[in-house]
N, C-alpha and C positions, 0 to 999 in steps of 0.2 A: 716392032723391032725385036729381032730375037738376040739374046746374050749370047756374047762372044763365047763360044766353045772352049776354049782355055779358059777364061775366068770361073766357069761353070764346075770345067773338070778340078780345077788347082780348090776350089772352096771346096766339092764331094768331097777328095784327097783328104784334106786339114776336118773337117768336120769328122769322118773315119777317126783319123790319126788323135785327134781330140778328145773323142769320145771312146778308145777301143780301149779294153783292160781296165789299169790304174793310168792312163794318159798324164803324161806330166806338161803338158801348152794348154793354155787355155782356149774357148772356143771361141768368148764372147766377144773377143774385140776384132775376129774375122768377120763373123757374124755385122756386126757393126758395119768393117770397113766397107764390106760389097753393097750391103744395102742398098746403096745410092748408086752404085756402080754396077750390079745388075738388076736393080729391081728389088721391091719388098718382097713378094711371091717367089720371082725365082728364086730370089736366095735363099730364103725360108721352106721351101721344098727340096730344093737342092742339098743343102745342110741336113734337112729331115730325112733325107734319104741318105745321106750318108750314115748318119749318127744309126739309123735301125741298120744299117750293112753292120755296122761296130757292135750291135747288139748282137746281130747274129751269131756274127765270128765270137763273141763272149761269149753268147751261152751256149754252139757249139764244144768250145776250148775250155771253160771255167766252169761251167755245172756239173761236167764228169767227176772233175777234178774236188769238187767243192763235197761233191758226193760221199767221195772214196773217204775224203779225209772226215767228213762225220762220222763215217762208219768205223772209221778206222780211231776212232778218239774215242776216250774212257765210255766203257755202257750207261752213266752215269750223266755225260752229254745231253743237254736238253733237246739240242740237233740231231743226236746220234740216235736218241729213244725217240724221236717227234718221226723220224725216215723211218725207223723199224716201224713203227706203226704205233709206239707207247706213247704213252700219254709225255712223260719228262716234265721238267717244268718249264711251261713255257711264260715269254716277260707278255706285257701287254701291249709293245708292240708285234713281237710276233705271231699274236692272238688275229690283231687288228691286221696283219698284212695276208694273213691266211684265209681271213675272212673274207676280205676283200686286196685281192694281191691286185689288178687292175688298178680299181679307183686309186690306192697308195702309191703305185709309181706314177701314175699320171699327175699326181695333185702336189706329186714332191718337185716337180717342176716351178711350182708357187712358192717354193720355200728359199729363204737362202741356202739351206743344209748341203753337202756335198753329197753325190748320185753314189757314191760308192757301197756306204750301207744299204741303200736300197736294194742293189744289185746282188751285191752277198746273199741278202734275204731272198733274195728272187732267188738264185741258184741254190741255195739251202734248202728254200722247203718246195723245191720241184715244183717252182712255176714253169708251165710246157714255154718252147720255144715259140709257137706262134701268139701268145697271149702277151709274153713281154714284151716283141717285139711292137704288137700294137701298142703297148701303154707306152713306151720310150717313144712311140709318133706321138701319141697325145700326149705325153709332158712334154714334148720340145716344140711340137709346133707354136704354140701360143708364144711361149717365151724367143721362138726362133724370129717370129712374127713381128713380136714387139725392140726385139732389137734388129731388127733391118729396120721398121720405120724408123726407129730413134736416128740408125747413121743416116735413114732418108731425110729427115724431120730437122736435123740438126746435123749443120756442119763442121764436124771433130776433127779440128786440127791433126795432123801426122804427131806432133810432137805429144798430143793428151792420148791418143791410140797406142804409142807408144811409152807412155810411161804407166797406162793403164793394165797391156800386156805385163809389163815388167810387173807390175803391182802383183796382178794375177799369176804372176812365176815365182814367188816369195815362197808360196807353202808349197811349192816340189820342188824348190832348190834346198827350201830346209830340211825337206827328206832326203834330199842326195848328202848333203852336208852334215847331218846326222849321222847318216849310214856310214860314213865314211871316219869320222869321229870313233866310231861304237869299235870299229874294227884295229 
């Protein structure tokens, strides 16, 4: 039986939207609710191929960008002297992500940690476009994997989905509510 065509298209959309820039919605409890509703594969591929379109469009839009402003930041920048070609001082994780820029985004998929440092570091020290792309398939397939079975595996009430979501919109409403404070 093949998935409804809209159900298909509405998760790509939100997994995109989820995952593009600094996304302020969470992904994980879409993730969840289709599960059961399209399948653990489809949706887990589905999902994974949106999240790498959001890759794209990132590091199209944000490694230029991410560029200009190392270079453009004190010569004294550990980012700014690591793109010229100097040595600067680099931490030990930006040691370990240059080493292996691959394996660390893929594995930070295992972590609870939020993707956004990872991603800075990706477009900071000029990891190419087609290599990020593949390690954002390999950190989210498994994790995308593991929660569609979970909504297959287990049947989550509307009301825990929903308050779950909400859960997960706690720390970018405090960003907006912050931002909004400062000003």
């Amino acid at each position: 039986m093949h998935p409804p065509a809209t159900s298909a298209a509405l998760l790509f959309a939100y997994a995109f939207l989820s995952n593009i820039a600094l996304a302020f919605v969470p992904h994980e409890p879409a993730i969840i609710w289709y599960g059961p509703r399209l399948g653990v594969w489809t949706t887990t591929l589905v999902a994974t191929a949106g999240t790498m379109l959001a890759a794209v469009a990132d590091h199209r839009l944000l490694a230029p960008l991410i560029a200009r402003m190392a270079r453009a930041s004190s010569p004294s920048s550990p980012l700014s002297a690591s793109r010229r070609g100097g040595q600067g001082v680099r931490t030990w994780p930006e040691q370990l992500f240059r080493r292996f820029p691959f394996v660390t985004i893929a594995l930070s998929g295992l972590t609870p940690l939020p993707f956004f440092p990872f991603k800075a570091l990706a477009f900071a020290t000029g990891c190419p476009a087609g290599k990020y792309a593949a390690a954002v398939a390999a950190r989210c397939l498994p994790r995308y994997a593991l929660l569609a079975w979970l909504g297959a595996a287990v049947q989550v009430p509307v009301w825990i989905m929903v308050a779950l979501f909400a859960l997960l919109m706690i720390p970018s409403l405090r960003m907006v509510w912050w931002r909004r404070g400062a000003s």
